[in-house]
N, C-alpha and C positions, 0 to 999 in steps of 0.2 A: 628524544623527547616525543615526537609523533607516535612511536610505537610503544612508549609509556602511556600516553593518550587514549591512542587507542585498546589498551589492556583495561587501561577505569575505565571507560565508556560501557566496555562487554560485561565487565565486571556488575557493573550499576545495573545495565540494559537486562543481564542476563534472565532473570527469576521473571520478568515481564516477558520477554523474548518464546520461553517458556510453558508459560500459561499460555500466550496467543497460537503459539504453534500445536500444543496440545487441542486448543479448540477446534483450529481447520483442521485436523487428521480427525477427531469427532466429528462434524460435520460429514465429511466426507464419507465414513465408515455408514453413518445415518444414510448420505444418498448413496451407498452401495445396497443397505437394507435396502430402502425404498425401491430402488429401481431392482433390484430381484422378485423382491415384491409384487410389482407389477406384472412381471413376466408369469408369476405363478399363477394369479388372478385371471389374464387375459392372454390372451393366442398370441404371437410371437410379431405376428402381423399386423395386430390389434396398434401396438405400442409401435412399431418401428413406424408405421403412417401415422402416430400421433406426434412422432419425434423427426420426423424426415416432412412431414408433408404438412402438419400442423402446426411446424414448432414450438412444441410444446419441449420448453430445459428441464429436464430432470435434473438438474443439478445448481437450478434456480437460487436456493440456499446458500450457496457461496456470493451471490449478487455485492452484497455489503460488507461481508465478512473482510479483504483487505484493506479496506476504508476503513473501520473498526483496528485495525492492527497499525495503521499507519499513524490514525492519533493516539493510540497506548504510548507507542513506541517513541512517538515525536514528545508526549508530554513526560513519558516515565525521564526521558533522554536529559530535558532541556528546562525542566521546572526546577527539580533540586537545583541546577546551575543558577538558575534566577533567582532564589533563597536569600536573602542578607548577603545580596551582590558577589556571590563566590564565583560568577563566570564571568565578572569583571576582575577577579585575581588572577585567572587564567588568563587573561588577553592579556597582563604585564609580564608575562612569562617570558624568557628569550629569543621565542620565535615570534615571529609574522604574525602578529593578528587574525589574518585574513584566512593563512595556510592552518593557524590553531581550529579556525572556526571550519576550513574546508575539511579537516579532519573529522570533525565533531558529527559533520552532515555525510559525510562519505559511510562511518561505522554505521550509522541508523540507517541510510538508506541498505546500506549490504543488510542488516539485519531483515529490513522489510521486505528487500530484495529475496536470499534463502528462502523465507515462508510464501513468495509468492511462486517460483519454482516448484516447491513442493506442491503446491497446490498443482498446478502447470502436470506436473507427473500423476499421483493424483486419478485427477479427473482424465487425461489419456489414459490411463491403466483400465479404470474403471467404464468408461467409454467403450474400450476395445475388449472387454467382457461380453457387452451384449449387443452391439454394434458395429456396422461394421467402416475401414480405414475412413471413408469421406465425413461418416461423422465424428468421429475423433476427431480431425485435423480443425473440421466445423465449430465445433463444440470449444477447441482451444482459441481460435479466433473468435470466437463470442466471448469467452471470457476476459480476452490481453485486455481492453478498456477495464472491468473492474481491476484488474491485477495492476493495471496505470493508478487509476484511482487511488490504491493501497500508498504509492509511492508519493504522489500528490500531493496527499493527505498529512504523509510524514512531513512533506516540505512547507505546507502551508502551516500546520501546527506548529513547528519550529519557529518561524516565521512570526506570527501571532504572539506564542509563550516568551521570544527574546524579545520585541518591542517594548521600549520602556516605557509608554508614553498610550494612555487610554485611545484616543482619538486616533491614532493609526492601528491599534487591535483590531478595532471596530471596523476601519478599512479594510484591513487583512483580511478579515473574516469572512466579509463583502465578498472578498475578490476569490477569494481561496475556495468558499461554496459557491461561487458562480460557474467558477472551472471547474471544480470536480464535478458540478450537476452536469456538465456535458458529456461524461463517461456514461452516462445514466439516460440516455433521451432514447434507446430502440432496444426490445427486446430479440428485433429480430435476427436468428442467426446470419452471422458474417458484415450485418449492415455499417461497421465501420472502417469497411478494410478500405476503402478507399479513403478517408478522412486518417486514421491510422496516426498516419507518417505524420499532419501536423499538428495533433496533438502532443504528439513525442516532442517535434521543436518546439510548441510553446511551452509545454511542461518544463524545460532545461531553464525558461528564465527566471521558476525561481530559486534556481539555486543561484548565481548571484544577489537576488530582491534582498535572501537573507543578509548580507555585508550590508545593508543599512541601518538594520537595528544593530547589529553585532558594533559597530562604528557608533551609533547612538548610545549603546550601552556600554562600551568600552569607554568614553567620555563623558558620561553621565556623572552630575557633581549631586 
């Protein structure tokens, strides 16, 4: 049953999965122009103290981009479900409720998960082009918070689209851009390695949060 679950989900997710992943490899292909670009323009020296010493991201453009994937993903996922109540025919199915819905959230997260690895690869490839190992490593630590963000994002959308009840939407939403604006507060490279680790543990609480609307809307008359 679960791994019938998980076949519609991909199946549904895929054609969005798709287009989102086509855009980050665009993106990216853009800041490998760009930053060649640069190199041709100005001395070699020029750009590596504007990237080392300035921090100035060349690769700034991906900033929102996971964020952007994780609400595709979370509403392509969990809106047809919420349609003339068909993801409350799902929760009378013979499994678990709770394991139906932890399946539902595990495929979208893996989905958002692959595109943000790719990115991950990516941007170290292209880093270790024209820079050299400290910034690569730098540059991928600057970006894990957006790449969290993308993840977030899918959880707090889910979140928000299965609540059946206006007045906690509106919560949700509250709560869900209050957190992800925190992946967002310093451009400067590496400055949240130290915070890091607890944003990872508070992000995990909302995958539980979700089993309250899933329970609201499972018993919703």
């Amino acid at each position: 049953m679960i791994a019938s679950t998980f076949y519609k989900e991909w199946m549904k997710m895929r054609l969005y999965w798709g287009i989102a992943l086509s855009c980050h490899i665009l993106v990216f292909i853009y800041i490998y122009i760009e930053t060649r670009h640069m190199f041709i323009l100005e001395h070699a020296e020029m750009v590596w103290y504007q990237v080392i010493h300035i921090h100035t991201l060349f690769y700034e453009q991906i900033k929102y981009l996971p964020l952007a994937t994780g609400i595709l993903l979370g509403a392509a996922q969990f809106v047809p479900e919420t349609k003339n109540h068909r993801f409350r025919l799902f929760l009378h199915l013979p499994v678990r409720p709770y394991v139906l819905a932890l399946s539902y959230i595990i495929i979208g997260l893996a989905a958002v998960a692959v595109i943000c690895l790719v990115d991950i690869f990516l941007l170290s490839r292209i880093t270790n082009v024209f820079f050299p190992h400290e910034v690569v490593v730098r540059s991928m630590i600057t970006a894990l918070p957006w790449l969290l963000a993308g993840l977030v994002s899918f959880l707090g959308t889910s979140l928000i689209v299965l609540e059946p009840e206006w007045p906690r939407k509106i919560f949700y939403l509250a709560v869900s851009y209050g957190f992800v604006w925190l992946f967002f507060q310093s451009n400067i490279p590496g400055s949240y390695i130290s915070v890091i680790g607890k944003l990872i543990m508070a992000s995990l609480f909302f995958v539980p949060a979700i089993f309250l609307p899933v329970y609201r809307f499972r018993n919703r008359s």
